[in-house]
C-alpha positions in Angstrom: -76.1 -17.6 -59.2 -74.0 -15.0 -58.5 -70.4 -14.5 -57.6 -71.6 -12.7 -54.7 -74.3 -15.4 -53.4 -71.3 -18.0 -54.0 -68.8 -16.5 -51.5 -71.9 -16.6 -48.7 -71.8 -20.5 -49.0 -69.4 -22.4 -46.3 -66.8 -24.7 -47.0 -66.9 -28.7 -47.0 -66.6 -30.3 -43.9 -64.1 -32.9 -43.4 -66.0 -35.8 -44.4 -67.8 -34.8 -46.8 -64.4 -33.6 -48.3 -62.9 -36.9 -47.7 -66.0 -39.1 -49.5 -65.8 -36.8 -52.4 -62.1 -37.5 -52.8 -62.8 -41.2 -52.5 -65.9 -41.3 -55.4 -63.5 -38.7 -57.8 -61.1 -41.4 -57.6 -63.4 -44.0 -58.7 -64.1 -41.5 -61.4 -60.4 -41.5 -62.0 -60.3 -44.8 -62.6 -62.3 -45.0 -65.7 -60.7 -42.1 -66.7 -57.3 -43.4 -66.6 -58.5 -46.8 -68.8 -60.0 -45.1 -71.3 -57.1 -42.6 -71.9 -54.1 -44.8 -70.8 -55.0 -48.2 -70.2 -56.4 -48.6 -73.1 -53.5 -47.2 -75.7 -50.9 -48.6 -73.7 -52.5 -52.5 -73.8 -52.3 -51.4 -77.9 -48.8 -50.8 -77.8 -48.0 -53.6 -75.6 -49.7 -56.5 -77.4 -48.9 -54.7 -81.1 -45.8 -53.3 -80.5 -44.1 -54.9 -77.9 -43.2 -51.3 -76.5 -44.0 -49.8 -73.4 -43.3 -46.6 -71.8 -40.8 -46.1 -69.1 -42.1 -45.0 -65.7 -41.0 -41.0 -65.8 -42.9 -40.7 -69.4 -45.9 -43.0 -67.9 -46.1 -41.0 -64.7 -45.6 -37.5 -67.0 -48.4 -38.9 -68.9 -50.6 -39.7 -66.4 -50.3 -36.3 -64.6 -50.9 -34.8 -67.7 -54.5 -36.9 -68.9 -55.6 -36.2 -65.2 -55.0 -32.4 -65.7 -57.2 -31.8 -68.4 -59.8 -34.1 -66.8 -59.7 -31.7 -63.9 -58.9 -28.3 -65.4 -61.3 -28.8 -68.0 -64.2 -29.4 -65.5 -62.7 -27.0 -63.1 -63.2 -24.2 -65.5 -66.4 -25.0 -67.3 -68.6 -26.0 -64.0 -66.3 -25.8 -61.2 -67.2 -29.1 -60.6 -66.0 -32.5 -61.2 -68.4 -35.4 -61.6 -67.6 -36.2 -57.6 -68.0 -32.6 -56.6 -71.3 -32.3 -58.3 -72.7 -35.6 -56.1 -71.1 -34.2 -53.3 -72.1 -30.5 -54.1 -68.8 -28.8 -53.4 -68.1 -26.5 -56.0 -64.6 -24.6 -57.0 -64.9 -20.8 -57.1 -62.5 -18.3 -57.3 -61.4 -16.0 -54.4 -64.0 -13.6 -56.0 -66.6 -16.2 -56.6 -66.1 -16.5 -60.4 -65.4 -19.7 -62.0 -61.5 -20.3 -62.5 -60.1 -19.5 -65.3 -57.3 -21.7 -66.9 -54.4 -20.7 -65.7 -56.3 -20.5 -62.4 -56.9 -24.1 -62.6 -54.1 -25.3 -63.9 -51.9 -23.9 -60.8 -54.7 -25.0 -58.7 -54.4 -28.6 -60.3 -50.4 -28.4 -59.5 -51.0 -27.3 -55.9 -53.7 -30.3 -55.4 -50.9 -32.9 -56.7 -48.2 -31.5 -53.5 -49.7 -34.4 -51.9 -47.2 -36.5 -53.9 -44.1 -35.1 -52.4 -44.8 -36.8 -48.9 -45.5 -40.2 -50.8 -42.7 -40.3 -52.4 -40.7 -39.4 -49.2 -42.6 -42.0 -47.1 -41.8 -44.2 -50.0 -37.5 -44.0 -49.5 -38.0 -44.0 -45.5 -39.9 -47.1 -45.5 -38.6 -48.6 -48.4 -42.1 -49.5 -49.2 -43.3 -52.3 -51.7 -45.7 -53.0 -54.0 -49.6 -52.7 -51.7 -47.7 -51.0 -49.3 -47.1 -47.7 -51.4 -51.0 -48.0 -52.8 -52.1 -47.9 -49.5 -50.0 -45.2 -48.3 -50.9 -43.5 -51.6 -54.6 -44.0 -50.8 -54.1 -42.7 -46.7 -52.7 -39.5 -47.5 -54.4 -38.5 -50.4 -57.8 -39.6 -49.1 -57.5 -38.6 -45.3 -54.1 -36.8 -44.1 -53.9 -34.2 -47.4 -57.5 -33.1 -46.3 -56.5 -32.7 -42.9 -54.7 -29.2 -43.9 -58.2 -27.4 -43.7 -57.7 -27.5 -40.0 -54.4 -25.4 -40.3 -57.0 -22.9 -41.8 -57.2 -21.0 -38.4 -59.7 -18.1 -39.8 -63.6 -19.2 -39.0 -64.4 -23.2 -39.3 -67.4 -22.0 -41.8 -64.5 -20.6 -44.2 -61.4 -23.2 -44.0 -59.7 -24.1 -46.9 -57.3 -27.0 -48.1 -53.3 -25.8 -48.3 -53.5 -26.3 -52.4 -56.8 -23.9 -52.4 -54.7 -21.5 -49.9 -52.0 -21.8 -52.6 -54.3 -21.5 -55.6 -56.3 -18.8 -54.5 -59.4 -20.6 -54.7 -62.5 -21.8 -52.7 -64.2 -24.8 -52.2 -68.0 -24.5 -50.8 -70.8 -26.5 -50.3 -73.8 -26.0 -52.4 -77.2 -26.2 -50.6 -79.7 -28.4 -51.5 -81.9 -26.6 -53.2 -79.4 -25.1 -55.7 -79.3 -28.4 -57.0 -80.9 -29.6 -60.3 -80.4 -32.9 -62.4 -79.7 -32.3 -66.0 
């Protein structure tokens, strides 16, 4: 397919947008046992060491970066996006290139900075700040396509905006299992 032929294709819809964010972090989950779960229980039960929180967060950020640059730039697609058939493109249609997604990657992560704000306001606890992690990365971070005031067919997120970067929906009949 062609750069071209990509740029023709519209973007997500809402929903769509928000079930793919909840099956990539499903996804996520088995991503972060394998690569954190599992090497921290090591070093828990051998050691008797664990990592403080900055260094754990730092880590986690950075596991889940690679998991999403290095799909971003190879396919485009995540594992959820290619269920869902969104695909990344950039602004010219051409898969991203690294520092493409990498930037992308930090713009897509913004959605922290309210969390964490909500988080001191609230003084939230425990469930509390899982479930208000879950609301506004699942529902109210999507809502930015509707800032997008250019034509509903072409509306984009505030991190692709910032990224300089596309999502679209593939049609059905582009798709292939392989």
């Amino acid at each position: 397919m062609t750069p071209a032929e990509l740029n023709t294709f519209p973007a997500p819809q809402f929903w769509r947008r928000v079930f793919c964010g909840m099956y990539e972090q499903l996804v996520l989950l088995g991503v972060i046992a394998l690569t954190f779960l599992l090497p921290n229980l090591g070093l828990g039960l051998l050691f008797g060491v664990s990592l403080p929180s900055w260094l754990t967060f730092l880590y986690l950020y950075v596991i889940l970066g690679v998991y999403f640059v290095w799909y971003w730039t190879k396919s485009g697609q995540t594992l959820a996006m290619q269920t869902w058939r969104i695909r990344m493109i950039s602004s010219g249609g051409f898969n991203l290139s690294r520092r493409q997604a990498i930037w992308r990657y930090v713009f897509g992560s913004l959605w922290v900075v309210p969390c964490v704000v909500l988080q001191w306001l609230f003084e939230l606890q425990k469930w509390q700040i899982i479930e208000m992690l879950l609301a506004v990365s699942l529902f109210l971070w999507p809502l930015s396509i509707y800032l997008h005031r250019v034509s509903p067919l072409l509306r984009q997120g505030l991190p692709d905006r910032l990224g300089k970067t596309r999502l679209v929906e593939l049609p059905k009949s582009l798709v292939t299992l392989k």
